[in-house]
C-alpha positions in Angstrom: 0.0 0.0 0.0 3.1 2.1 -0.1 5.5 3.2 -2.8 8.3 2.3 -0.7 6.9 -1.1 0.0 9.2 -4.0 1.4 8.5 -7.4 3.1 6.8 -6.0 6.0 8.9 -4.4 8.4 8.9 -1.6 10.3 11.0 1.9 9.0 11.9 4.0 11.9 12.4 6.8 9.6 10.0 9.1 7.1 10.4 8.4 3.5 11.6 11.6 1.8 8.4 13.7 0.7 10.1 13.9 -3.2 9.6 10.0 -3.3 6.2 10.1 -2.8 3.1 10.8 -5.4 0.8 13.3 -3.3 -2.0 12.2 -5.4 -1.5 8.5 -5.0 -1.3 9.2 -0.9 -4.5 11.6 -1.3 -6.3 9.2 -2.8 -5.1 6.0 -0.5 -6.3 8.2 2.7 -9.5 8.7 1.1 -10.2 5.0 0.9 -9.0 4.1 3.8 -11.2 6.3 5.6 -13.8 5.3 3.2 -13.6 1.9 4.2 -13.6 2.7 8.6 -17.1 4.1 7.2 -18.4 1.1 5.7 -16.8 -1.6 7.8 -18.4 0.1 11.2 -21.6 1.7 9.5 -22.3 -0.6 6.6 -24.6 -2.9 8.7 -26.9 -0.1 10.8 -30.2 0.1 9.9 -30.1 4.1 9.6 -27.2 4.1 7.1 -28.7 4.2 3.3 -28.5 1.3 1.7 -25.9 2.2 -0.9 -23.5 2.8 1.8 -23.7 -1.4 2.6 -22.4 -4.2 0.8 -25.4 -6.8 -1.1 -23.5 -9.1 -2.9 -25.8 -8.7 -6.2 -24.8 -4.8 -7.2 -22.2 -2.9 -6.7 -23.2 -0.4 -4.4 -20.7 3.0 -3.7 -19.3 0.6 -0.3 -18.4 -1.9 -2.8 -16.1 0.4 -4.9 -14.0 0.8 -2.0 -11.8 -2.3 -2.4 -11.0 -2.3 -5.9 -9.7 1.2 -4.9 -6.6 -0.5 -2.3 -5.9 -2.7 -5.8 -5.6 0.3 -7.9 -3.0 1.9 -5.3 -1.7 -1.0 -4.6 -1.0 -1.9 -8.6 0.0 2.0 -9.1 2.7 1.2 -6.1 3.9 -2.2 -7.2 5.1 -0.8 -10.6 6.5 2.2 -9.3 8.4 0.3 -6.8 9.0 -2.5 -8.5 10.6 -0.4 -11.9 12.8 1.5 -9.6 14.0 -1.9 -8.0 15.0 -3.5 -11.5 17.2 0.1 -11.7 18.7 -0.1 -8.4 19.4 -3.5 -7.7 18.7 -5.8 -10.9 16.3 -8.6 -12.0 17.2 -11.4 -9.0 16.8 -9.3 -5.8 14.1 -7.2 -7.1 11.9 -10.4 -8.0 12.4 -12.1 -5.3 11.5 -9.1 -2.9 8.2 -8.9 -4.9 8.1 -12.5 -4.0 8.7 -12.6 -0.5 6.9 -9.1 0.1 3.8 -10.9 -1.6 4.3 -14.0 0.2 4.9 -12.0 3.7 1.3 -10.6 3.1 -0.5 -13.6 2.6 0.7 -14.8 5.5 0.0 -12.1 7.6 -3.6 -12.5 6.4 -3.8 -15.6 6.9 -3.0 -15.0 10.8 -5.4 -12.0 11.1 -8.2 -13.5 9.4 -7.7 -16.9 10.7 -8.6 -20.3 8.7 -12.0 -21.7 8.2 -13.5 -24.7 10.8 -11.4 -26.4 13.8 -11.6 -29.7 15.3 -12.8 -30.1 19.1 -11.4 -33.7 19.8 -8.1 -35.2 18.3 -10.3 -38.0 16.8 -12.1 -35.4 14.7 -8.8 -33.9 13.7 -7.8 -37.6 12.5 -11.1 -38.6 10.8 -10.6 -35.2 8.6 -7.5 -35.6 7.2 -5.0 -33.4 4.9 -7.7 -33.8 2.6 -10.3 -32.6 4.6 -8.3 -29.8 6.4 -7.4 -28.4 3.1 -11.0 -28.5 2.2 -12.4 -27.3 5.2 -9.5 -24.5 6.6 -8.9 -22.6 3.3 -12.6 -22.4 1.4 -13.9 -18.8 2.8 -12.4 -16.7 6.0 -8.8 -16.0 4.8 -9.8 -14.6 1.3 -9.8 -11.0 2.6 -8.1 -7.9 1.7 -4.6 -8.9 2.2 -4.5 -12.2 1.2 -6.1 -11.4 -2.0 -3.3 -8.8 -2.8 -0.5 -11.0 -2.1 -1.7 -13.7 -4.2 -2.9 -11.3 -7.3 1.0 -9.8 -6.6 2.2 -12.5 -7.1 -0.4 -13.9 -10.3 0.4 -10.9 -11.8 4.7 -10.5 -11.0 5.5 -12.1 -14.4 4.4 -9.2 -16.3 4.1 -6.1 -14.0 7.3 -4.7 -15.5 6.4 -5.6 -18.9 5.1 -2.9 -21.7 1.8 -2.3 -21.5 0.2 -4.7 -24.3 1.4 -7.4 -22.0 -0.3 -6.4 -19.4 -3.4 -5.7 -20.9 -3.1 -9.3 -22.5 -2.4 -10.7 -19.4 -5.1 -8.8 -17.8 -7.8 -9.7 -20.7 -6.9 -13.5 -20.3 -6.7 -13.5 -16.5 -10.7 -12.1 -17.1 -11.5 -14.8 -19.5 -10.3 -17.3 -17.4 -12.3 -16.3 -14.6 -15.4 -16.0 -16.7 -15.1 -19.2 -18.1 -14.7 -20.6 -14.6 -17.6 -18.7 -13.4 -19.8 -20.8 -16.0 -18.5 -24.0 -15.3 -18.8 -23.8 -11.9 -16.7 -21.2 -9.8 -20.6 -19.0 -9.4 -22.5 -21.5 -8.2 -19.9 -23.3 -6.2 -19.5 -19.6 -3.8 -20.7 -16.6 -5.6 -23.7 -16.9 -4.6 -23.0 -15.7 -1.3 -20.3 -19.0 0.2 -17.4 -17.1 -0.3 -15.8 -13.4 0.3 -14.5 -10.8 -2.1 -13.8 -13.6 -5.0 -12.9 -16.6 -3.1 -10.0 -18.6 -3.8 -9.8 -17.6 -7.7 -10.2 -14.1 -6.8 -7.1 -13.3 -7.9 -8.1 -13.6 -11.7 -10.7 -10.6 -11.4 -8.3 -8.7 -9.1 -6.3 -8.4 -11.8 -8.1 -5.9 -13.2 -7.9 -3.4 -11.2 -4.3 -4.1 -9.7 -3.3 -3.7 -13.8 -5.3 -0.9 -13.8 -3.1 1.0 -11.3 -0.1 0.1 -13.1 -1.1 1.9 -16.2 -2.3 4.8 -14.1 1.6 4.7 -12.8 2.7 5.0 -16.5 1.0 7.8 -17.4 1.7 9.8 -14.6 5.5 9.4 -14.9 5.6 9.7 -18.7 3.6 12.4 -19.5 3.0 14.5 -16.0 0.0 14.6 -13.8 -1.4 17.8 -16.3 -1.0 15.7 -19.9 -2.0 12.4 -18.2 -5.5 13.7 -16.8 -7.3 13.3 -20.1 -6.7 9.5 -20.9 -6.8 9.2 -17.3 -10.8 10.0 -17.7 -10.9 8.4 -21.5 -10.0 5.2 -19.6 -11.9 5.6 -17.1 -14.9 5.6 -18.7 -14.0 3.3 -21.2 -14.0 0.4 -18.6 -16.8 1.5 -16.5 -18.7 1.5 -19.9 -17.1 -2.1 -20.5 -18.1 -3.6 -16.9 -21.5 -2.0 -17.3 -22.1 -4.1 -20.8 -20.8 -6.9 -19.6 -23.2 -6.7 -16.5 -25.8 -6.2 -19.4 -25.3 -9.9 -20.3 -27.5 -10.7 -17.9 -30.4 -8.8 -19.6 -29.2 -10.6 -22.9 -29.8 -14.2 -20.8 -33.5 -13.2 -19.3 -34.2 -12.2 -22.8 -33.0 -15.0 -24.5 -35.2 -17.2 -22.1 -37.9 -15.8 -22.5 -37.9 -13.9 -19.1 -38.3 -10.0 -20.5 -38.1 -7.6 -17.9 -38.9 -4.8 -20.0 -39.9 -2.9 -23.3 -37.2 -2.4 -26.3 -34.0 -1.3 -25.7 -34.5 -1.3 -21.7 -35.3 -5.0 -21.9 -31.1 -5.6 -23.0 -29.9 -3.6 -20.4 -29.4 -3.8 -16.7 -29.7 -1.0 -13.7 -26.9 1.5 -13.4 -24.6 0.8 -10.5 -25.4 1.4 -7.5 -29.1 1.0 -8.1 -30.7 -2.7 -6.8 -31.3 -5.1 -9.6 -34.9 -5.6 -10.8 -33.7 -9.4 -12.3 -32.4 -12.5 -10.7 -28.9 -11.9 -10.3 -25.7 -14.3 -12.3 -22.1 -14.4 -12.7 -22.6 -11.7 -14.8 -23.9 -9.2 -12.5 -21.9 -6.8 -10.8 -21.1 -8.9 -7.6 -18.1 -8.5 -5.0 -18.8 -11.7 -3.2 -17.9 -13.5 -6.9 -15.6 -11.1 -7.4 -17.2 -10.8 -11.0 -15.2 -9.6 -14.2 -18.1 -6.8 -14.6 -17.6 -5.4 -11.2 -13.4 -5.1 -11.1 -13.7 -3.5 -14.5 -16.4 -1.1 -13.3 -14.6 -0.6 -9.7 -11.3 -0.3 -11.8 -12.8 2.5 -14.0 -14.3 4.0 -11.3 -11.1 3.6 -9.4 -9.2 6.0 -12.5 -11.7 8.8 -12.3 -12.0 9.2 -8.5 -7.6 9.0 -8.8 -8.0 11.9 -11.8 -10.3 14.0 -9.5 -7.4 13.7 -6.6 -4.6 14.4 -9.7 -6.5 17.6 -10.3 -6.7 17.9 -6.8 -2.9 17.6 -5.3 -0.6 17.3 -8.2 -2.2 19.8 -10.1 -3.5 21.7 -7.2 -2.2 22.4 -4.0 -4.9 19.9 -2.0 -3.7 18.3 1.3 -6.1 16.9 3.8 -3.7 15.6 7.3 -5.8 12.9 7.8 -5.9 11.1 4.3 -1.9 11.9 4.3 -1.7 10.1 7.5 -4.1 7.3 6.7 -2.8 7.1 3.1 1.4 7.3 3.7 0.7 4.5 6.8 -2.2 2.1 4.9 -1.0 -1.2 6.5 -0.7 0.4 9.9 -4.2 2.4 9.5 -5.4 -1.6 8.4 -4.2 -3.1 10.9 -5.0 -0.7 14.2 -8.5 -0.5 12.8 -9.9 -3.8 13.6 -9.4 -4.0 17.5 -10.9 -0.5 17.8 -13.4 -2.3 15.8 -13.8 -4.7 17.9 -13.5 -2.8 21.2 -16.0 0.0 20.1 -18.8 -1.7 18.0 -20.4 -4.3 20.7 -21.5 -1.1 22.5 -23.2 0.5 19.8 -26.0 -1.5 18.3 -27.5 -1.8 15.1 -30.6 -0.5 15.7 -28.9 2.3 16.7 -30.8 5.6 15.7 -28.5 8.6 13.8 -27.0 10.3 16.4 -25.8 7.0 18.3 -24.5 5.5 15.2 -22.7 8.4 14.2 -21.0 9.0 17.7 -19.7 5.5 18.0 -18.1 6.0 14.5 -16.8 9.3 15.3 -15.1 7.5 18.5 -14.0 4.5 16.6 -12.5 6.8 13.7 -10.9 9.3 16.5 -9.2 6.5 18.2 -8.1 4.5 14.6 -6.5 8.2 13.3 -4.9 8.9 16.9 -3.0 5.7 17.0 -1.9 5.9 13.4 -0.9 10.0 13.9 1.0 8.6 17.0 3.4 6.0 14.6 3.8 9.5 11.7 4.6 11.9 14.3 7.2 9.4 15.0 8.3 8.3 11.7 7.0 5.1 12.0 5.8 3.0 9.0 4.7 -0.3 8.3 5.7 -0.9 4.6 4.2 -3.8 2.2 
């Protein structure tokens, strides 16, 4: 989550401020305090319902996510191209490698593995087989897991020109859609499985590629001469995840289940608005982790990062709390789920407004106080 990123350890020193991208740590802030909202508030009954995660549209919580992948992609190049300069192919490729590695493992720890055995005799009567089965299906595919394995899926080719990438990135999508209709959707999308599931990684892609072209234009052109195909892009793939959410239209029609009159009957909702249809793979969906909603989400990803270009590189924009939420991400990540977990079982969700909003407020205080603490001591957890 950091430009400077290295196998997780702790750097008791600021990195200079003409190594980093303003923008880039702008816009990181911004979703990490975008995700404190929806991870304490997305469940209350008060909070709008585009604000919570539904696992058949993409609502505005569920752009949040492909948002770390952009940053994340956007970081990985940049680090990684200054790494092939500084200390050639081997070691640079194998810190990608144990960095990515380090961060699986880390989330497998925090989130924890699936199931357990009370007796000894249980333990024995599952076997490898059945531990494997049973301990890796669901809990650990979270945030940080799925980054260090779509680091490393995608390490062959993240210093590669950018036809690669976008070949790798097209095929990585194919594949996943293809195992989506075999049997990857019904097997978990349909709600037994988080954020894309053990395949995941194929539709992360998307938006971890994403950042990496975002990277490229920034450097070669300069944040003013980049903005334009910033936002051409942009809405070129939300326009490509919104057709291929139309697919699903196309099936209802071609069963003879029309929802509606002409052209309308062909298309879907917008995002962020409920479906009308029975959802499929080729809906929007986080829980699949579906090829329409990483292209969308990476799309929308590129425009919210052009608004913050226009913002801090072209402007003069700086907000203290994205810089300290968005130069310390895996710290800010990390602190933010005991606070969680110390604050919410006091605040209920039946909540009303006021209540809701003041446990938040105290949650979010106590997250930023903690991660100000570490930057006013030039602290940082890297990636």
């Amino acid at each position: 989550m950091t430009e400077e990123g290295s196998a997780a350890r702790i750097v008791k020193t600021a990195p200079p401020s003409h190594q980093r991208v303003v923008s880039l740590d702008q816009f990181r802030g911004y979703t990490v305090a975008g995700m404190f909202f929806v991870n304490f508030l997305g469940g209350f009954a008060v909070i709008p319902a585009v604000f919570q995660h539904h696992g058949a549209y993409c609502s505005l919580a569920d752009t949040i996510m492909p948002q770390f992948f952009f940053a994340v992609g956007f970081a990985y190049r940049l680090t990684f191209l200054r790494g092939l300069e500084k200390n050639g192919i081997g070691k640079t490729y194998r810190h990608a490698l144990t960095r990515n590695l380090g961060l699986i493992l880390l989330g497998i720890i925090l989130y924890h593995l699936d199931g357990g055995a009370g007796h000894f005799a249980q333990l024995k009567e599952l076997g490898v087989s059945g531990f494997l089965r049973t301990a890796f299906r669901k809990e650990i595919y979270q945030a940080l897991v799925h980054i260090g394995l779509t680091g490393l899926w995608i390490l062959p080719v993240i210093a590669l020109a950018p036809w690669a990438r976008i070949t790798f990135m097209t095929a990585s999508a194919g594949i996943h859609i293809a195992l989506s209709y075999w049997f990857y959707f019904d097997w978990g999308g349909r709600g037994g499985m988080i954020d894309g599931g053990p395949l995941g990684f194929l539709s992360w892609t998307i938006p971890m590629i994403t950042g990496s072209f975002a990277y490229d234009l920034m450097f070669s052109r300069g944040p003013r001469k980049a903005l334009a195909p910033i936002i051409a892009w942009a809405v070129v793939l939300m326009g490509i995840g919104y057709g291929i959410a139309c697919l699903n239209a196309v099936s209802h029609v071609l069963h003879g289940d029309v929802g509606g009159e002409g052209i309308r009957r062909w298309l879907v909702e917008l995002p962020l608005v409920p479906p009308t249809q029975p959802t499929d793979m080729w809906n929007m969906n986080l829980t699949a982790g579906s090829v329409s909603y990483m292209t969308f989400g990476a799309g929308f990803s590129l425009f919210l990062y052009a608004v913050f270009v226009i913002l801090c590189d072209i402007g003069s924009f700086r907000l203290g709390i994205f810089r300290t939420f968005g130069s310390n991400a895996l710290a800010a990540y990390l602190i933010h789920d005991p606070v969680l977990l110390a604050v919410s079982p006091w605040v209920p969700h039946d909540s009303p407004l006021w209540y809701a909003a003041l446990g938040f407020g105290i949650f979010f205080g106590l997250t930023w106080f903690f991660a100000r603490y570490l930057e006013r001591r030039g602290i940082y957890l890297r990636l």
